[in-house]
Kinemage of the C-alpha trace (Angstrom):
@kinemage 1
@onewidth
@group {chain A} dominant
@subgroup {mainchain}
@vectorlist {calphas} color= white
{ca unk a 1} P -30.955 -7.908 40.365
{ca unk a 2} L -33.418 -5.986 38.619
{ca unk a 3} L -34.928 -7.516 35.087
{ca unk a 4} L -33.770 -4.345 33.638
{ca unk a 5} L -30.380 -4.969 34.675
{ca unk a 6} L -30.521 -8.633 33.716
{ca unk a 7} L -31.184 -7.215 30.286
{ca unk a 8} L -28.976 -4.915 30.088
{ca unk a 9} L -25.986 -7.471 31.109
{ca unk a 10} L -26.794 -10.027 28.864
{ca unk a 11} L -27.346 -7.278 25.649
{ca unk a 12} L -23.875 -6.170 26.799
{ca unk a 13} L -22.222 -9.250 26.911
{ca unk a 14} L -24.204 -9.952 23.485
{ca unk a 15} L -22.534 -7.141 21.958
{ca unk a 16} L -19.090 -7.052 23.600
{ca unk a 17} L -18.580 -10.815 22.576
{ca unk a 18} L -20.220 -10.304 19.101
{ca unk a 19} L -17.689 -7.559 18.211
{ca unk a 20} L -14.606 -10.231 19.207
{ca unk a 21} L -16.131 -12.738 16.813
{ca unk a 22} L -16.569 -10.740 14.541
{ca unk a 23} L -13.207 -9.652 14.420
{ca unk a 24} L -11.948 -13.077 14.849
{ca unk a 25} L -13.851 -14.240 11.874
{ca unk a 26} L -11.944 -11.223 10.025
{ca unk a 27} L -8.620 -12.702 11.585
{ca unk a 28} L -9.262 -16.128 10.633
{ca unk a 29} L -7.776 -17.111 13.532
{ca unk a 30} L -6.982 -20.715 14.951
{ca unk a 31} L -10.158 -23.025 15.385
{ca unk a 32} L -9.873 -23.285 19.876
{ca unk a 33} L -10.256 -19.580 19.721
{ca unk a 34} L -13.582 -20.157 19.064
{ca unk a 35} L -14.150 -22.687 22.014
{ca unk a 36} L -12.434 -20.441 24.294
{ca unk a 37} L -14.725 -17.969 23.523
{ca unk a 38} L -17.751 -20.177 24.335
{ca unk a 39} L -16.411 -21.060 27.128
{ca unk a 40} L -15.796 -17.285 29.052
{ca unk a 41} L -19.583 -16.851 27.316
{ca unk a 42} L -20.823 -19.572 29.219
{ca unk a 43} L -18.817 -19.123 32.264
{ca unk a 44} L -19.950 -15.088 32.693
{ca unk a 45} L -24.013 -16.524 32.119
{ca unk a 46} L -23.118 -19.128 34.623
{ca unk a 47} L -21.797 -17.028 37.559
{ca unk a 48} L -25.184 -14.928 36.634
{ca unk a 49} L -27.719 -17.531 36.790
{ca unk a 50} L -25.594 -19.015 40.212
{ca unk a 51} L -26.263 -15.604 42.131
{ca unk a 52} L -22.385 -15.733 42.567
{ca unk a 53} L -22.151 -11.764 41.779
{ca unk a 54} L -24.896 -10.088 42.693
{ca unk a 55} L -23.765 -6.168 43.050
{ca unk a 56} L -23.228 -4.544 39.641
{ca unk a 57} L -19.495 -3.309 40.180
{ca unk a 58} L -18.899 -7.313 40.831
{ca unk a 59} L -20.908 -7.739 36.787
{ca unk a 60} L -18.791 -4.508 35.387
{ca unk a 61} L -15.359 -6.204 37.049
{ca unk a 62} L -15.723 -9.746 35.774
{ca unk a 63} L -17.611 -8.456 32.397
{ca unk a 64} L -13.882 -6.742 31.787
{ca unk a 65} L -11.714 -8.835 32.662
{ca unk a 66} L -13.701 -11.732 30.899
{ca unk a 67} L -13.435 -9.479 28.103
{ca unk a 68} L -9.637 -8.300 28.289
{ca unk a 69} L -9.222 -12.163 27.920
{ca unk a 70} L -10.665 -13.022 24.811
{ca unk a 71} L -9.354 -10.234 22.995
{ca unk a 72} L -6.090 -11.139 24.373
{ca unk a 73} L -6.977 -15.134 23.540
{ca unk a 74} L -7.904 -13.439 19.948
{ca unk a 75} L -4.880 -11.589 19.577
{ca unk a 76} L -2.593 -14.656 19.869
{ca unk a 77} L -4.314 -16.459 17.903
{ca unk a 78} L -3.907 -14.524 14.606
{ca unk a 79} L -2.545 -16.731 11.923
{ca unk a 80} L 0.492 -14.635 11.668
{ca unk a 81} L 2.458 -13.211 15.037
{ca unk a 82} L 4.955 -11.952 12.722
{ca unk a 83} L 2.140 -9.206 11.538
{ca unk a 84} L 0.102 -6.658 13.707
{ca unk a 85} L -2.735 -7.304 14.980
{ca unk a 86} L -4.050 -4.570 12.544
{ca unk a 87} L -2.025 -5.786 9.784
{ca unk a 88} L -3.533 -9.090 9.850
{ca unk a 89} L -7.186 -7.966 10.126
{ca unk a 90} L -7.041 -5.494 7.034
{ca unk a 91} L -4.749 -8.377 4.619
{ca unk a 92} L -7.933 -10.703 5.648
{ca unk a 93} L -10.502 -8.152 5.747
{ca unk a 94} L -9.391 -7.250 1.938
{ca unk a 95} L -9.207 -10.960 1.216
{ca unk a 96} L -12.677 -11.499 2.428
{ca unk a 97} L -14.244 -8.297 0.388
{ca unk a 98} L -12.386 -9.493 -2.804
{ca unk a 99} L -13.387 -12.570 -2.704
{ca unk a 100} L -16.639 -12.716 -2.286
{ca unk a 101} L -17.202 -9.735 -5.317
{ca unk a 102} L -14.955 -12.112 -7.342
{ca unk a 103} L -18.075 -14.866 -6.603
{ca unk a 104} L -20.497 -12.577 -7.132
{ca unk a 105} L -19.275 -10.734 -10.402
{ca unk a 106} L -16.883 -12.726 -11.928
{ca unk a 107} L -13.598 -10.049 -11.487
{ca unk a 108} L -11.691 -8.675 -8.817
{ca unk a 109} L -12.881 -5.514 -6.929
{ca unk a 110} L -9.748 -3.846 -6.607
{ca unk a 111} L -9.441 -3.994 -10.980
{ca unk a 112} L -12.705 -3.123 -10.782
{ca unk a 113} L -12.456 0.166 -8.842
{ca unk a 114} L -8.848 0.421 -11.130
{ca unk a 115} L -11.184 0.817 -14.037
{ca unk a 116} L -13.781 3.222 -12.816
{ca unk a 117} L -12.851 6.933 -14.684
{ca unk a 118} L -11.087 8.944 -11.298
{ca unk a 119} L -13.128 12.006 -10.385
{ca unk a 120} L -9.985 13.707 -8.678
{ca unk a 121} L -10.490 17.615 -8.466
{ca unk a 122} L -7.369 19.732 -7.644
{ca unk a 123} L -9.724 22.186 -5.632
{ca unk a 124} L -11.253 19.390 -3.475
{ca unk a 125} L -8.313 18.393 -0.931
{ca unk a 126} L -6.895 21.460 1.146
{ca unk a 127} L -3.198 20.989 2.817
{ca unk a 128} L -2.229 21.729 6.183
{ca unk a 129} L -1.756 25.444 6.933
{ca unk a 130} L 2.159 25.583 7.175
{ca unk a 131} L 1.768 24.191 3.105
{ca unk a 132} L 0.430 25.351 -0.079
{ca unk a 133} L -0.600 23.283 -3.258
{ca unk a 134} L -0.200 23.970 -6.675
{ca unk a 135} L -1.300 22.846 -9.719
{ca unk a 136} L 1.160 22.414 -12.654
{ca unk a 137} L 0.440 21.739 -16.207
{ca unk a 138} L 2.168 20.130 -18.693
{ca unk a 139} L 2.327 19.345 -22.524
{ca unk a 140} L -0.169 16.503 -21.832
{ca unk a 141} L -0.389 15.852 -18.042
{ca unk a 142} L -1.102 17.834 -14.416
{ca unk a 143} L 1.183 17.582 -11.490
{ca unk a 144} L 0.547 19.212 -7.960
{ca unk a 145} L 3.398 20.835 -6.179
{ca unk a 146} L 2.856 20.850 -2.644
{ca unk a 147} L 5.765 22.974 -0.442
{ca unk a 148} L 5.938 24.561 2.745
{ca unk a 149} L 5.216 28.215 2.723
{ca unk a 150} L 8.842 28.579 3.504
{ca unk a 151} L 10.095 26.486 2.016
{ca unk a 152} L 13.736 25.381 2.576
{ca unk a 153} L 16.926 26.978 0.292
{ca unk a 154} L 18.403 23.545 -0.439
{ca unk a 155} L 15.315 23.278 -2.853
{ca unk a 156} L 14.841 19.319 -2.455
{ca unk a 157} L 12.024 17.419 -3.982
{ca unk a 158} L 10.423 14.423 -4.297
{ca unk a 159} L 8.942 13.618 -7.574
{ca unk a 160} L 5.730 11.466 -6.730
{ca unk a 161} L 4.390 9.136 -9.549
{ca unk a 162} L 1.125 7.656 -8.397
{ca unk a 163} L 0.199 3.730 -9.213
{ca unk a 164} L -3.133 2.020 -10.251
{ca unk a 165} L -2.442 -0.600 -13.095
{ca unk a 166} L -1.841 2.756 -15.988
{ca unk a 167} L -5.579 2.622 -15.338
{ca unk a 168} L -6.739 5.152 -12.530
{ca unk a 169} L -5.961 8.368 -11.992
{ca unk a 170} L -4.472 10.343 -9.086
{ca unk a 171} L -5.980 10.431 -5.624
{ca unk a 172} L -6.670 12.104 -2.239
{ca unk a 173} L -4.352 8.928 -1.321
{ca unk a 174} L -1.519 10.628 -2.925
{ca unk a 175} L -1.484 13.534 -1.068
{ca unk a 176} L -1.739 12.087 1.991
{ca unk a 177} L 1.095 10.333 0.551
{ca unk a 178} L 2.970 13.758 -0.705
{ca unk a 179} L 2.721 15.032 2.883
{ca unk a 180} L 4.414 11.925 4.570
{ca unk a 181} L 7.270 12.535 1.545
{ca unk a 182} L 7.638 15.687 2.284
{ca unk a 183} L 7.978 14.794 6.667
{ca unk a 184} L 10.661 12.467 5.671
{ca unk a 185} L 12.993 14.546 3.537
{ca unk a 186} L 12.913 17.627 5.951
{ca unk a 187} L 10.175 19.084 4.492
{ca unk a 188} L 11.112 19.059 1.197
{ca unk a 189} L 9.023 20.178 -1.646
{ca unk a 190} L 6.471 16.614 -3.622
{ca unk a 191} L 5.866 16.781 -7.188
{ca unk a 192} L 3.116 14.636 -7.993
{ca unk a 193} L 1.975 13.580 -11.294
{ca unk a 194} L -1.220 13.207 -12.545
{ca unk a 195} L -0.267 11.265 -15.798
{ca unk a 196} L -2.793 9.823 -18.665
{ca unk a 197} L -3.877 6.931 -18.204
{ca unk a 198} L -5.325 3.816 -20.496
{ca unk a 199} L -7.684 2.771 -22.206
{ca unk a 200} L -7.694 5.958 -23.846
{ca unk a 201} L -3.802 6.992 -23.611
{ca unk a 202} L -1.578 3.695 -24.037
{ca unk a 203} L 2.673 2.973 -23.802
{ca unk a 204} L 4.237 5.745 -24.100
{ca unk a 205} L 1.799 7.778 -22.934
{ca unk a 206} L 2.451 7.759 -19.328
{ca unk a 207} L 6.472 7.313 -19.781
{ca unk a 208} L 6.370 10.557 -21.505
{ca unk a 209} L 4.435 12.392 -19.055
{ca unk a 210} L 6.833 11.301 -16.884
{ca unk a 211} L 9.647 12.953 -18.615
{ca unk a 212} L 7.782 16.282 -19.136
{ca unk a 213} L 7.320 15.934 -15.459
{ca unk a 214} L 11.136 15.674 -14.617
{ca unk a 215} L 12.061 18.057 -17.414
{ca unk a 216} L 9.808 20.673 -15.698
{ca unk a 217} L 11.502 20.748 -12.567
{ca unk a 218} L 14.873 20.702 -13.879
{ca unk a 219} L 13.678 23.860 -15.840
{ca unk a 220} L 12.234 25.226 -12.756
{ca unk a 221} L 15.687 25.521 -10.930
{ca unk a 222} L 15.618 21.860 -9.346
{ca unk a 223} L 18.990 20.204 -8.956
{ca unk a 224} L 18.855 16.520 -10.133
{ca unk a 225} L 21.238 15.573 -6.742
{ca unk a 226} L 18.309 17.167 -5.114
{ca unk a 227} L 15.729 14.685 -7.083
{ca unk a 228} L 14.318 11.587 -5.262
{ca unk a 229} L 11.661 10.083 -7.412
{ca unk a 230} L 9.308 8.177 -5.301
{ca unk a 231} L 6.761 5.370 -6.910
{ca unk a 232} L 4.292 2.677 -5.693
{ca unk a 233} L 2.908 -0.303 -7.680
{ca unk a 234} L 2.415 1.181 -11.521
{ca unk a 235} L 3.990 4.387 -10.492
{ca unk a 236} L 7.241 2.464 -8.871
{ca unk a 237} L 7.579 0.642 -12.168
{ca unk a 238} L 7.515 3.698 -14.590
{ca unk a 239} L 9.842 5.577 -12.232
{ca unk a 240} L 12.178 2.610 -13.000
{ca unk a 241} L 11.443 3.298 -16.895
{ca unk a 242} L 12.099 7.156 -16.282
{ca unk a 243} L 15.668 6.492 -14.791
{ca unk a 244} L 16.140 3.962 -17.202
{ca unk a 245} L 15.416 6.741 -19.900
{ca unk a 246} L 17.436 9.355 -18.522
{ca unk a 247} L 20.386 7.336 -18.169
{ca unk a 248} L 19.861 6.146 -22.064
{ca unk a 249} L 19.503 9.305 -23.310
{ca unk a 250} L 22.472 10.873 -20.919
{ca unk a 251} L 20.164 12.639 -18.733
{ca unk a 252} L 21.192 13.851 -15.342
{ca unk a 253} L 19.943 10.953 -13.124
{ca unk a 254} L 17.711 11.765 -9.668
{ca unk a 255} L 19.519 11.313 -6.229
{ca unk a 256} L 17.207 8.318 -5.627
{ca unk a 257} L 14.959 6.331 -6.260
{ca unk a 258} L 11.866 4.807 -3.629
{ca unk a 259} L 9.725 2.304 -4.476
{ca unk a 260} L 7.088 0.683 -3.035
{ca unk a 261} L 5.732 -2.771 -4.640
{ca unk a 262} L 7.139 -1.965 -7.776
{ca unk a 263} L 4.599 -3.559 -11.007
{ca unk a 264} L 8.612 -4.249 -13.272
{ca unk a 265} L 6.801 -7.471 -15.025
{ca unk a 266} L 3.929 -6.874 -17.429
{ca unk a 267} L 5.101 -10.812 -18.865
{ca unk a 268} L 3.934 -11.811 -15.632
{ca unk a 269} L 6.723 -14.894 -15.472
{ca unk a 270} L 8.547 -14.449 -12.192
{ca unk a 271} L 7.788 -17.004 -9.526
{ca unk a 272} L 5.670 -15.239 -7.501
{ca unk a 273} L 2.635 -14.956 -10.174
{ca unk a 274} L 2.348 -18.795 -9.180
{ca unk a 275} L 3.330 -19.009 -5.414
{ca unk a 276} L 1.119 -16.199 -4.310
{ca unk a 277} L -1.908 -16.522 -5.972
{ca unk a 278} L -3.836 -17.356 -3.317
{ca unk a 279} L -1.911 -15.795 -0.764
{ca unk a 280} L -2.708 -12.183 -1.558
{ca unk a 281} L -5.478 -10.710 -0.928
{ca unk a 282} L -5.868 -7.661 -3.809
{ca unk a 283} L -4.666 -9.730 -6.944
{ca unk a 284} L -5.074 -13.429 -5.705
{ca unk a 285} L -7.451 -16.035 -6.435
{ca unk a 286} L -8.939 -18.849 -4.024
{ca unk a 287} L -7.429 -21.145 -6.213
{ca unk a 288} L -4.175 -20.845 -8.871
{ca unk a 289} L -6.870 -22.971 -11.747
{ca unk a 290} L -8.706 -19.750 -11.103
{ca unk a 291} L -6.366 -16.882 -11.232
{ca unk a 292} L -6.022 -14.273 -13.482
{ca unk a 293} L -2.725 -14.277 -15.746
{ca unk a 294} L -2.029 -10.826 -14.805
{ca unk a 295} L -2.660 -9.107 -11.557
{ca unk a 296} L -4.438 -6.493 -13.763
{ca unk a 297} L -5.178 -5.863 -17.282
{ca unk a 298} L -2.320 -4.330 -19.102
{ca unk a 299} L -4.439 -2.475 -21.713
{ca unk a 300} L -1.608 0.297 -21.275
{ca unk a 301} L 0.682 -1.266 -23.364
{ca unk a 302} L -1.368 -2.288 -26.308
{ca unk a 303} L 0.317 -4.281 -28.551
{ca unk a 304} L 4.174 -2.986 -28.036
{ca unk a 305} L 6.563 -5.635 -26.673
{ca unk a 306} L 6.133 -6.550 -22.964
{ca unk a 307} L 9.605 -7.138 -22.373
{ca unk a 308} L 10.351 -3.047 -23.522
{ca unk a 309} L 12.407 -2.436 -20.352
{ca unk a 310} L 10.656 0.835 -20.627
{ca unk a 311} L 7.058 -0.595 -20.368
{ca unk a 312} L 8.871 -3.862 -17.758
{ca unk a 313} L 11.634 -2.572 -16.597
{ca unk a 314} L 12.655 -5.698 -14.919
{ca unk a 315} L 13.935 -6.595 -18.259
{ca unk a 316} L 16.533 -3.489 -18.341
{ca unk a 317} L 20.021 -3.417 -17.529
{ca unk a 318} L 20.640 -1.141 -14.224
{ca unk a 319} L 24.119 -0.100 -14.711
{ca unk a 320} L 24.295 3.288 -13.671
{ca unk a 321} L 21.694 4.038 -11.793
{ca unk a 322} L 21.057 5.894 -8.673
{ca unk a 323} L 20.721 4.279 -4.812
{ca unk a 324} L 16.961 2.500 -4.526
{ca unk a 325} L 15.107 1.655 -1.503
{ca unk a 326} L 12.339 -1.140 -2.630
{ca unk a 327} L 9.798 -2.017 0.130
{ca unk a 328} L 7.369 -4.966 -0.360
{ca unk a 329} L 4.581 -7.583 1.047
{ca unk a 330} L 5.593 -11.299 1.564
{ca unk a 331} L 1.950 -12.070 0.431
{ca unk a 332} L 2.149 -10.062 -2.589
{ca unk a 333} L 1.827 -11.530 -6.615
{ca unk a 334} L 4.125 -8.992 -7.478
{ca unk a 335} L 7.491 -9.891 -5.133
{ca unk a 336} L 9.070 -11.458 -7.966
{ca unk a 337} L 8.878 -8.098 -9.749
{ca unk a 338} L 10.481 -6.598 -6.821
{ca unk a 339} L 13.529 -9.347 -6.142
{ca unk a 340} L 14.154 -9.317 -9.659
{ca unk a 341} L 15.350 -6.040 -9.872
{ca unk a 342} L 16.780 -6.580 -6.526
{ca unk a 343} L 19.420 -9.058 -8.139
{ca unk a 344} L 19.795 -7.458 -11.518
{ca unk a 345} L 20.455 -3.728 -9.734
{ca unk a 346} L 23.030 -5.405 -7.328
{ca unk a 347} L 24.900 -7.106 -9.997
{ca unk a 348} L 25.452 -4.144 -11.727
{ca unk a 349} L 26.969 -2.212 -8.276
{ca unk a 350} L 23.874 -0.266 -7.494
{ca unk a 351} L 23.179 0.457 -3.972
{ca unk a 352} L 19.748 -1.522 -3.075
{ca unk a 353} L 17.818 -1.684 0.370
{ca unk a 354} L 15.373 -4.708 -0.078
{ca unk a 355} L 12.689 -4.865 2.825
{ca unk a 356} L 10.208 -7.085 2.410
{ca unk a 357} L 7.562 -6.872 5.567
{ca unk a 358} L 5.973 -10.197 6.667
{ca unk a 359} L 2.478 -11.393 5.403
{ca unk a 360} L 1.974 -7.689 4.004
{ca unk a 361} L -0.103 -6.698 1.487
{ca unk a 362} L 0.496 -4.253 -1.663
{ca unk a 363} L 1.546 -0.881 -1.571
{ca unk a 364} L 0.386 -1.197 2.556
{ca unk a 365} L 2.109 1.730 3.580
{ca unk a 366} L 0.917 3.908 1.100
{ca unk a 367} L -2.888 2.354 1.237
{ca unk a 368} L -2.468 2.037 5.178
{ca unk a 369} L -0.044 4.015 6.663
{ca unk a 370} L -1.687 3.710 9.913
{ca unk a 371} L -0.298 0.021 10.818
{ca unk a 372} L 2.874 -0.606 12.582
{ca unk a 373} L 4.275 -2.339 9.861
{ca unk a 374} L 3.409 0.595 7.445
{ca unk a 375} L 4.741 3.298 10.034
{ca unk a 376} L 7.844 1.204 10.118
{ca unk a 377} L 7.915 1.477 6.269
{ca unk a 378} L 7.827 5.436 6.803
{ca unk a 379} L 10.906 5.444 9.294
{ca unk a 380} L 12.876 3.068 6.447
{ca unk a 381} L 12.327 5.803 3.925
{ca unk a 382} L 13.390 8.800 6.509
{ca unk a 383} L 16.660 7.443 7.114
{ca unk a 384} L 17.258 6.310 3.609
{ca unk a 385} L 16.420 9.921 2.429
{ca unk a 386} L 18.725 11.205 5.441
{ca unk a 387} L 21.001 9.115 3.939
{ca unk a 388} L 20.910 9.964 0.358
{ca unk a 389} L 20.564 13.486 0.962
């Protein structure tokens, strides 16, 4: 063989087996991976050196299978087979990235990027051509209503309230997120709102832009049995505290409610705050002497009472209130917030479907929707809108 060639295969195999460590290292998977790696390495350099394969369709042949095995070796070795393969590289990839920022600056990087001022313009983000967006304004808020350009008579809608701590704004996330609503309610009509956010608008602020929000469609010819209200994180717990409100104040209440990783606690006591501290991989902390009380600041609610089951709605009573689908992580600091309304909503005879996905992150299908387990998320809230509808 050529010395060109020889170059060539060993920069290949260079490259080819540096992009499975890599990706290993991002797994953090078990310890013999590593030596079974070495090992195909060495055996490919050996066959090389022996003159074994000489012809380069022999190299290419035993270069991909070599290769087919230690991803497949890296694969199984993921500390998690209950996760995808995806899944587990993006909960340790964001472990990884957190982490280290929290060594090098002293806070987390996803509060952090919570706190930076959101730069969202309406005009930036175009929809597909078979939808049109609009924006809406309110006393003291925006929302965007995003429909089909025929749009159906039944006049559904899902009333999208975006999370981020009550610290950042809305996002190009969220309407990526209003399209995948609108796919799983037949193409019905998302109303997302762009509520104030703290420091500089505090409890009730965003509660009350919340109401505007719900008062506007019901004023724009939208049934409430045609209402889902859909929430992650933040945004999942104050669309707890808008149902909460519009059953105290004998409102008509939404069809449904869908919540993903629902922030219900701002005491921060349920048992999760403790167990899963260093476990996830947003919120966490290497160690539990190290971890934050809360998973982020709660400057929203000033100094009002934390235990307002309109600011922590896990403190309310749900009696009354419409069907919820709640869809968590197993690795998340926040599953207590989600398992406590879980209980409380059952005892009081409302209809709840609990998922919680296996070593999953927060809000993963609304951050990732491209991972199985976040696609599977998707088909959960298609058939429970089917349902509900």
């Amino acid at each position: 063989m050529s010395k060109k060639k020889t170059i060539c295969f060993y920069a290949m195999t260079a490259i080819l087996f540096a992009l499975i460590f890599i990706v290993a290292v991002f797994l953090r998977v078990k310890t013999f991976e590593y030596i079974i790696l070495l090992i195909l390495i060495a055996g490919l350099i050996y066959l090389k050196q022996s003159q074994r394969i000489v012809r380069l369709w022999q190299i290419s042949l035993i270069s991909i299978g070599l290769f087919f095995i230690a991803c497949l070796t890296t694969a199984l070795t993921r500390p998690n087979l209950k996760v995808s393969l995806s899944g587990n590289l993006i909960n340790n990839a964001f472990q990884m990235i957190n982490r280290h920022y929290e060594s090098q600056h002293g806070e987390s990087f996803i509060i952090k990027k919570m706190e930076t001022p959101s730069n969202y313009h309406f005009q930036d983000w175009q929809p597909p051509k078979t939808y049109r967006n609009q924006e809406v304004h309110l006393k003291h808020a925006r929302a965007y209503l995003l429909s089909k350009k025929q749009p159906d008579a039944s006049k559904k809608v899902v009333y999208q309230i975006h999370g981020g701590g009550y610290l950042s704004g809305f996002s190009n996330t969220y309407n990526q997120a209003a399209l995948r609503y609108s796919q799983s309610d037949h193409h019905a009509t998302v109303f997302s709102l762009d509520y104030r956010t703290a420091p500089k608008y505090r409890f009730p602020a965003a509660l009350n832009d919340a109401i505007d929000g719900y008062r506007w469609l019901l004023q724009h010819g939208y049934q409430p049995q045609n209402i889902i209200i859909a929430g992650d994180s933040s945004g999942a717990g104050l669309s707890l505290a808008l149902t909460l409100y519009l059953r105290d104040h004998k409102l008509a209440l939404p069809r449904a409610l869908v919540l993903a990783s629902p922030w219900t606690d701002l005491t921060a006591s349920g048992s999760s705050y403790h167990t899963k501290v260093t476990s996830d991989p947003l919120f966490g902390s290497s160690t539990i002497k190290t971890a934050p009380k809360y998973p982020v600041p709660i400057t929203y609610a000033g100094s009002h009472n934390l235990k307002d089951p309109y600011l922590s709605p896990a403190f309310g009573n749900f009696k009354g209130l419409p069907p919820m689908l709640i869809q968590t992580g197993s690795h998340e600091l926040l599953l207590s917030d989600s398992t406590t309304v879980v209980k409380k909503a059952r005892a009081a005879h409302v209809q709840v479907k609990f998922v919680e996905f296996s070593g999953m992150y927060h809000i993963f299908y609304i951050s990732t929707p491209q991972i199985p387990e976040a696609q599977r998320a998707w088909q959960n809230i298609t058939s429970f809108m089917a349902k509900h509808s």
